[in-house]
C-alpha positions in Angstrom: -0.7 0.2 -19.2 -4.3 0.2 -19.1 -6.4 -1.3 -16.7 -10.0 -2.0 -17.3 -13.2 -1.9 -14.8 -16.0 -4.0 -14.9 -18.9 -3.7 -13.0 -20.3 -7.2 -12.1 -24.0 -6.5 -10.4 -24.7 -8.3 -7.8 -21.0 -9.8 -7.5 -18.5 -6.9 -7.6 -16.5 -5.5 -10.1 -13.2 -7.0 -12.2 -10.7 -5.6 -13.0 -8.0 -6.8 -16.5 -5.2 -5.6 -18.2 -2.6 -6.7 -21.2 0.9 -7.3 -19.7 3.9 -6.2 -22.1 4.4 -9.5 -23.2 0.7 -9.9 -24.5 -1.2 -12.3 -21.7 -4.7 -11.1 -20.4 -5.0 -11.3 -16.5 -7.9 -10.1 -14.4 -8.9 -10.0 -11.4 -12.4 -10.6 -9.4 -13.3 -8.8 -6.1 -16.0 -9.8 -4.9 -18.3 -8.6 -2.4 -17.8 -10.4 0.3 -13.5 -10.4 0.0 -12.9 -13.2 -2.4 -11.2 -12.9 -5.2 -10.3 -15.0 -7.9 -7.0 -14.6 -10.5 -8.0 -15.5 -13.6 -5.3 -15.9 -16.7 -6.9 -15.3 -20.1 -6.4 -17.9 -22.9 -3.4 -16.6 -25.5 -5.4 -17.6 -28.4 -9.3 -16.4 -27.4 -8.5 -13.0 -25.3 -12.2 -13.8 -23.9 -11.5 -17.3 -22.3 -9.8 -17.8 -19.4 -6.9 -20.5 -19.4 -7.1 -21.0 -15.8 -9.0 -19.0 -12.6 -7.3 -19.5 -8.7 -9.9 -18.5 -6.7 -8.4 -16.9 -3.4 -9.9 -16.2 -0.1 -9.8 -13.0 1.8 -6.4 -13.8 3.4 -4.9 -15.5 0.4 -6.1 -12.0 -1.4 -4.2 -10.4 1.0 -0.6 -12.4 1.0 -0.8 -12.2 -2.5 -1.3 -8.4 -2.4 1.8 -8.4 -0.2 4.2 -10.0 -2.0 3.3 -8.4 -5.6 2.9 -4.8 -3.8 5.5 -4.4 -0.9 8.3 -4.1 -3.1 6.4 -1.8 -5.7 6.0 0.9 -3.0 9.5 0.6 -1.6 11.1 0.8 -5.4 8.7 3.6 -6.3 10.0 5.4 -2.7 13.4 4.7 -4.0 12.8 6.0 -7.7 11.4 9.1 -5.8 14.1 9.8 -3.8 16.4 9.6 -6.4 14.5 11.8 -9.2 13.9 15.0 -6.5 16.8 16.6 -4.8 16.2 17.7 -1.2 13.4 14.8 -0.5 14.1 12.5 2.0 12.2 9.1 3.0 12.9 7.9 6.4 11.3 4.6 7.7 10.4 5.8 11.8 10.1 3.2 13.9 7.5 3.9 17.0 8.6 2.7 20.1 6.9 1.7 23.5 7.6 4.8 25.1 6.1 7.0 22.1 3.2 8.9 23.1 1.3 8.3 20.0 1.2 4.6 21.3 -2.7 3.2 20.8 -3.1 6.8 19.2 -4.6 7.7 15.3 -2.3 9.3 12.5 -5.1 12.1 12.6 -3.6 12.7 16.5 -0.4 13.1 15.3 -0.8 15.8 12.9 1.9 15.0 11.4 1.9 17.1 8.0 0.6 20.3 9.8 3.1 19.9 13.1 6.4 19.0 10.5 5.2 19.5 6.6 6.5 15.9 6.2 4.0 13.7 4.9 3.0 9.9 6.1 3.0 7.7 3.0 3.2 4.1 4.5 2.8 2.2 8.1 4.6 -1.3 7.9 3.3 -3.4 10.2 4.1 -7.2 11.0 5.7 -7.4 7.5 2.4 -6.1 6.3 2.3 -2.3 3.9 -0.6 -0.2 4.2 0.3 2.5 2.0 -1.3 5.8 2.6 -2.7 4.8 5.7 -6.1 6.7 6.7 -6.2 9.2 9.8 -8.1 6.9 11.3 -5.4 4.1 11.6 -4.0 3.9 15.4 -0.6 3.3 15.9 0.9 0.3 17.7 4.4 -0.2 19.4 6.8 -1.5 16.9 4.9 0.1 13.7 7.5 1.3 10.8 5.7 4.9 9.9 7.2 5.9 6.2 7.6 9.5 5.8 8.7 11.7 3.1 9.8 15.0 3.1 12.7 17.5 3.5 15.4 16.3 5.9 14.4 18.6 8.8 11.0 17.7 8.0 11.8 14.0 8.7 13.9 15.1 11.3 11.2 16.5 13.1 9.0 13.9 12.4 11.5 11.4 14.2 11.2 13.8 17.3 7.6 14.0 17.3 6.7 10.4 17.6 9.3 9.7 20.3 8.6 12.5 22.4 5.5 14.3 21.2 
């Protein structure tokens, strides 16, 4: 599938692609967080049949519901296609020290070799959360790598 960038000056960019079954859909992000859906007209692939615009937090429930499940089916599709990975959703409890602590602090990759692919948060998916992101009780940390890497991984975050 290809997906198509449009620079908008002075608004932001837009972004459209052809689903297999033919429609147009796009999308607008602007600068300031809104966006707006918009659903191409079948006949006139320039026209838009209808546009929802969307705030910054209906942007973002919207985001959730179509891309949760993508990364959790694509883990899944992973795990199945390489033997010897393992994905392991590590839940970080009060008494972790990495409490109120960045990813960057836990040093994860270099400390294990397993590698941080997602935090789940409050229902919420950040995939391939930055260094930068602090931790917080209760935070589902998605890791991939071999068993003892995830293993270890487990270990760190409770104990350090």
């Amino acid at each position: 599938m290809d997906l198509e960038e449009t620079k908008l000056p002075g608004v932001g960019l837009r972004h459209d692609f052809t689903t297999a079954r033919g429609r147009r859909v796009g999308v607008v992000s602007t600068r300031g967080g809104e966006r707006e859906l918009l659903v191409y007209s079948q006949d006139d692939p320039d026209a838009c049949h209808a546009v929802v615009d969307l705030d910054a937090d209906e942007a973002e429930v919207l985001a959730e519901l179509l891309g949760q499940p993508r990364v959790i089916e694509r883990l899944a599709r992973l795990r199945e296609q390489i033997e010897g990975l393992a994905t392991e959703g590590i839940y970080l409890e009060d008494g972790s020290p990495f409490v109120g602590r960045t990813l960057g602090d836990a040093a994860i990759r270099s400390r294990t070799g397993a590698s941080v692919v997602a935090l789940v948060r409050d229902g919420e998916v950040v995939p391939s959360p930055a260094p930068s992101q602090r931790f917080r009780s209760g935070d589902k940390i998605v890791v991939v790598g071999t068993e003892a890497g995830v293993r270890a991984t487990a270990e760190l975050l409770k104990h350090g």
